[in-house]
C-alpha positions in Angstrom: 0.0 0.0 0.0 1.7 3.4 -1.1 2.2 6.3 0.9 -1.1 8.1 0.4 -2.9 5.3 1.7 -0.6 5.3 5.0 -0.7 8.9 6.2 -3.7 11.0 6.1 -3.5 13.1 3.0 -4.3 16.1 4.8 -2.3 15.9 7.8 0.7 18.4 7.8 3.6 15.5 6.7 1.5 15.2 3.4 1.1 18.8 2.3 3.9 20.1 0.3 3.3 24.1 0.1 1.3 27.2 2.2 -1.0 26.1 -0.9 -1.8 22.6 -0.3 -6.1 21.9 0.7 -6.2 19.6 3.0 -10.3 18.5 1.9 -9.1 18.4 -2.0 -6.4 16.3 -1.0 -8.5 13.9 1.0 -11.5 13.8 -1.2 -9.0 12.7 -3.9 -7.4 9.8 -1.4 -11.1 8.6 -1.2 -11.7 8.3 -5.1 -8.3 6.3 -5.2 -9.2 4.1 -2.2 -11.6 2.5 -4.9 -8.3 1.3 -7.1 -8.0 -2.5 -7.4 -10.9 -2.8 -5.3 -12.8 -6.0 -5.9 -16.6 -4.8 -5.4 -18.4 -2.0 -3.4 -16.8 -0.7 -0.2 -17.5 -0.1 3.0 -16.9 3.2 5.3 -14.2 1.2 7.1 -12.5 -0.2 4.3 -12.3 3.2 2.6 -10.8 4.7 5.8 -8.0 2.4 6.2 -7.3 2.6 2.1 -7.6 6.0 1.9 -5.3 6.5 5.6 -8.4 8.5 7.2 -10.3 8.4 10.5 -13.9 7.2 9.9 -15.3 10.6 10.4 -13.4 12.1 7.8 -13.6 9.4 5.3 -18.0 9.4 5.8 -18.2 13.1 5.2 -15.9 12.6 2.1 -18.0 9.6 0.8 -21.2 12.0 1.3 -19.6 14.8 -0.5 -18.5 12.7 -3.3 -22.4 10.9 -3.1 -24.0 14.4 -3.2 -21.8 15.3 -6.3 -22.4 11.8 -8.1 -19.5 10.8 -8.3 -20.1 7.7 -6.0 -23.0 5.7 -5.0 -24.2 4.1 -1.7 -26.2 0.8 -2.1 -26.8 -1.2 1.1 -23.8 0.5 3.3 -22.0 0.0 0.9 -19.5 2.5 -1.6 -19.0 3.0 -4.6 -17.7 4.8 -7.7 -20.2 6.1 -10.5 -19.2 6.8 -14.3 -19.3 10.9 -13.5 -15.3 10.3 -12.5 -15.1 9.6 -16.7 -15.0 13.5 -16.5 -12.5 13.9 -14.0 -10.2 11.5 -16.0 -11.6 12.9 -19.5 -7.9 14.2 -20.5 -6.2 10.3 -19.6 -8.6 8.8 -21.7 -7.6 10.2 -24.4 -4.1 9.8 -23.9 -4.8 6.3 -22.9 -6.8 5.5 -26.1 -9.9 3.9 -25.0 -12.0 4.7 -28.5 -8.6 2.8 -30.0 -8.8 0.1 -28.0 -12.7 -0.2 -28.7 -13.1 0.8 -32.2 -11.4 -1.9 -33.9 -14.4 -4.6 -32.3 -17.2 -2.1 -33.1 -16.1 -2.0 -37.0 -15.5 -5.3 -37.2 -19.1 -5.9 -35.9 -20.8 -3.1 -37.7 -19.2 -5.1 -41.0 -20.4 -8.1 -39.6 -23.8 -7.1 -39.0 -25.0 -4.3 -41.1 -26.1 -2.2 -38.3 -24.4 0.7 -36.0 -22.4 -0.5 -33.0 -22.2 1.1 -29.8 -20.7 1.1 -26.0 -22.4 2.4 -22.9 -21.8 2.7 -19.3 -24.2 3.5 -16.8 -24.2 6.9 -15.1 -27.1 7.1 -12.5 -30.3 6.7 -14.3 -29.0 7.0 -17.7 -26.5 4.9 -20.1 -23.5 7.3 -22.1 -22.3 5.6 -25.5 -18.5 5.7 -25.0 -17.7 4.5 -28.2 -20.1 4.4 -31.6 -19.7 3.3 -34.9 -22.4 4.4 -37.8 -23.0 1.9 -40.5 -22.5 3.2 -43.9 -25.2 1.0 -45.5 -28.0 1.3 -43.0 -29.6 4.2 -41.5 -31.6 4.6 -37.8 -33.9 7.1 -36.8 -31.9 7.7 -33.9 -29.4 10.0 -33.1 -25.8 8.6 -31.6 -22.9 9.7 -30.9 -20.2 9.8 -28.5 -21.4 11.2 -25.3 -25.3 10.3 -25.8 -27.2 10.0 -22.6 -30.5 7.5 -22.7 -32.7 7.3 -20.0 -31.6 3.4 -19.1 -35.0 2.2 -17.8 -35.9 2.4 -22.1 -33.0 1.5 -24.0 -31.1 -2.5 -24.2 -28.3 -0.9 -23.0 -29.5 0.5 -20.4 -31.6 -2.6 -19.4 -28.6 -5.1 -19.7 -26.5 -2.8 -17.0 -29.1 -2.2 -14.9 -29.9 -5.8 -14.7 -26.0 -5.8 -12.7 -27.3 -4.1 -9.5 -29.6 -5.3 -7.0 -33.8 -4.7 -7.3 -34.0 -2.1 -4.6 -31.1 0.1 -6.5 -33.2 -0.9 -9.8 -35.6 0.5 -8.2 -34.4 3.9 -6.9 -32.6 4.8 -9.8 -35.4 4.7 -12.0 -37.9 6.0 -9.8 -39.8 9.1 -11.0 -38.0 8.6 -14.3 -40.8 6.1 -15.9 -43.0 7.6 -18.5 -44.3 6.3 -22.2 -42.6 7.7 -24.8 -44.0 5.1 -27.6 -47.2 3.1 -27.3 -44.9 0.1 -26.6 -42.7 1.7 -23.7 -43.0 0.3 -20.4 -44.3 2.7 -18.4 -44.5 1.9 -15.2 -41.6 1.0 -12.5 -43.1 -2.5 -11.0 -42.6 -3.1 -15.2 -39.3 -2.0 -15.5 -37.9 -3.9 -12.7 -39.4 -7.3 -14.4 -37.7 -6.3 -17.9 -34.5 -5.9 -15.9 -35.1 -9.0 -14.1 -35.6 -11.0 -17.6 -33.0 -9.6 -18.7 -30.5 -10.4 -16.0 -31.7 -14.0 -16.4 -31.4 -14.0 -20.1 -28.0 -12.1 -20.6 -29.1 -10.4 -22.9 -31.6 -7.2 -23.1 -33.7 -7.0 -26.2 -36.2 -3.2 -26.9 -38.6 -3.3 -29.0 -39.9 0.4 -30.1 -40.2 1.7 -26.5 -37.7 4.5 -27.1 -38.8 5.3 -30.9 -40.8 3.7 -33.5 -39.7 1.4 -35.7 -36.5 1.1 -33.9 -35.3 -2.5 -32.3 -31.9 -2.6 -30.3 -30.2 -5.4 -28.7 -27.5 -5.2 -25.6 -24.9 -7.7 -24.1 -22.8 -7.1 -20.8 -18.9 -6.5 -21.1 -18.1 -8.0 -17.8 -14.3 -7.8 -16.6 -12.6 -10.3 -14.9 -14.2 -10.6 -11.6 -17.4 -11.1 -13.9 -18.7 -7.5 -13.4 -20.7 -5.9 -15.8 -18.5 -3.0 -16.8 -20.2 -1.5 -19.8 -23.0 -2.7 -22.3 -22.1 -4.2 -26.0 -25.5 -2.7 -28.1 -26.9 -3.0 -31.7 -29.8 -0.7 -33.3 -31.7 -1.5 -36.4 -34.7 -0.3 -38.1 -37.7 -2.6 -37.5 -38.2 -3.4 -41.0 -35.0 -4.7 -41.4 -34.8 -6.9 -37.9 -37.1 -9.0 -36.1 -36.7 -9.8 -32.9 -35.8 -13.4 -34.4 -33.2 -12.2 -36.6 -32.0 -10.2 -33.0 -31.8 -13.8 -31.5 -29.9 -15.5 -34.2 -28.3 -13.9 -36.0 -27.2 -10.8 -33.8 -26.7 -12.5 -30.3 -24.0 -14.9 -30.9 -21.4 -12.2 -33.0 -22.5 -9.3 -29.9 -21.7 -12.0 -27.4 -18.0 -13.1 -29.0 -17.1 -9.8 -29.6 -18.1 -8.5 -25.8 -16.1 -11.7 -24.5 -13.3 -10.1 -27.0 -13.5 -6.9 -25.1 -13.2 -8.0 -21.8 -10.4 -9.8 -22.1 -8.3 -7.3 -23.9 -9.5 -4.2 -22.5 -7.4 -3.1 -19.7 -9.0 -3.6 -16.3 -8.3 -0.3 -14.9 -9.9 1.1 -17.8 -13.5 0.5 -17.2 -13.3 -0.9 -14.0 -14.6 2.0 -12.3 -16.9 3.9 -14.8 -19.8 1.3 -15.6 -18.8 -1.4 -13.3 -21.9 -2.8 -11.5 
């Protein structure tokens, strides 16, 4: 365990100048304290990673929770995918659209449609990488950066189906309305669409974010089996049914989401859409 995590960041042996803030300093030991960190963690834990008495650590952890940039489920800590944008600069250097590309074109070749990856940030998914068929046109608008209310899209479904019921059920609370004829509009609904899915491995949407639009999403779990990002594939209804979802688009989706997670670089994703 490195120094930072054996002194309190903001005791007097760890500041370096009249300029050094103490809170900054801790509030940034308690993001770290989640490095390598096998699932959520509790208050204690965090306090002895992070080298800070309890009190300190819990009204980091709140700060931090208040701000979104971590989560508490069942006394439990932590990290959300809002710490993407404290890193946003290291990504790039670090190549993660790269990394990531390569799969998606391969697949959008494979499959005729437009490839995405999302991570879950609260109640919505974020595509972190997309590729845009040549051949086939969507309706729908993505991009890099899109944000989806998850209780409607596959992708969303897929990562959601990672957490536990109850947080199912908080984060999509008072987000539930119809936006087709065909969304599933209330939350007791939801929650048994994420269920399914989390039995199935698979989520599959069917014009409940826009009509004539079907979308399919697989997990990219890391090592420890965590789901830490969503594989997903759009098409226009016309040109997919929910068979040609099962047979055809399934089985490439779920080789090339195995692909992923055992060439993407744990530290990579580990903490943005892990569940």
């Amino acid at each position: 365990m490195d120094a930072l995590m054996r002194r309190d960041p903001g005791s007097s042996e760890g500041r370096s100048s009249q300029t050094f803030v103490n809170g900054f300093a801790r509030g940034l030991a308690v993001i770290e304290s989640f490095t390598d960190a096998p699932d959520a963690l509790s208050l204690a834990e965090v306090a002895v990673r992070a080298g800070l008495d309890r009190a300190v650590a819990r009204r980091m952890l709140l700060t931090l929770t208040e701000l979104g940039f971590v989560v508490q489920t069942r006394g439990r800590f932590r990290l959300t995918p809002r710490v993407m944008r404290l890193g946003y600069a290291f990504l790039s250097q670090a190549n993660l659209d790269g990394m990531l590309r390569p799969f998606l074109v391969e697949l959008t070749q494979r499959l005729g449609e437009s490839i995405s990856v999302s991570v879950l940030d609260g109640a919505e998914t974020v595509v972190v990488c997309h590729v845009t068929t040549t051949i086939r046109k969507t309706g729908l608008l993505m991009r890099e950066g899109s944000r989806w209310p998850a209780y409607v899209v596959a992708s969303g479904r897929i990562l959601l189906a990672g957490l536990p019921d109850d947080e199912v059920r908080s984060r999509v609370k008072d987000q539930v309305r119809p936006l087709t004829g065909k969304t599933l509009a209330t939350e007791d609904a939801v929650v048994q669409a994420v269920q399914a899915a989390r039995r199935a491995g698979y989520a599959l949407v069917d014009e409940e974010l826009e009509e004539g639009l079907i979308s399919v999403s697989v997990p990219i779990r890391n090592r420890q089996g965590r789901f830490i990002a969503s594989l997903n594939a759009s098409s226009a209804k016309g040109r997919a049914s929910e068979a040609t979802m099962h047979t055809v688009f399934l089985p490439a989706m779920l080789e090339t989401s195995a692909e992923i997670g055992r060439v993407l670089p744990e530290e990579m994703l580990s903490h943005q859409g892990g569940i």
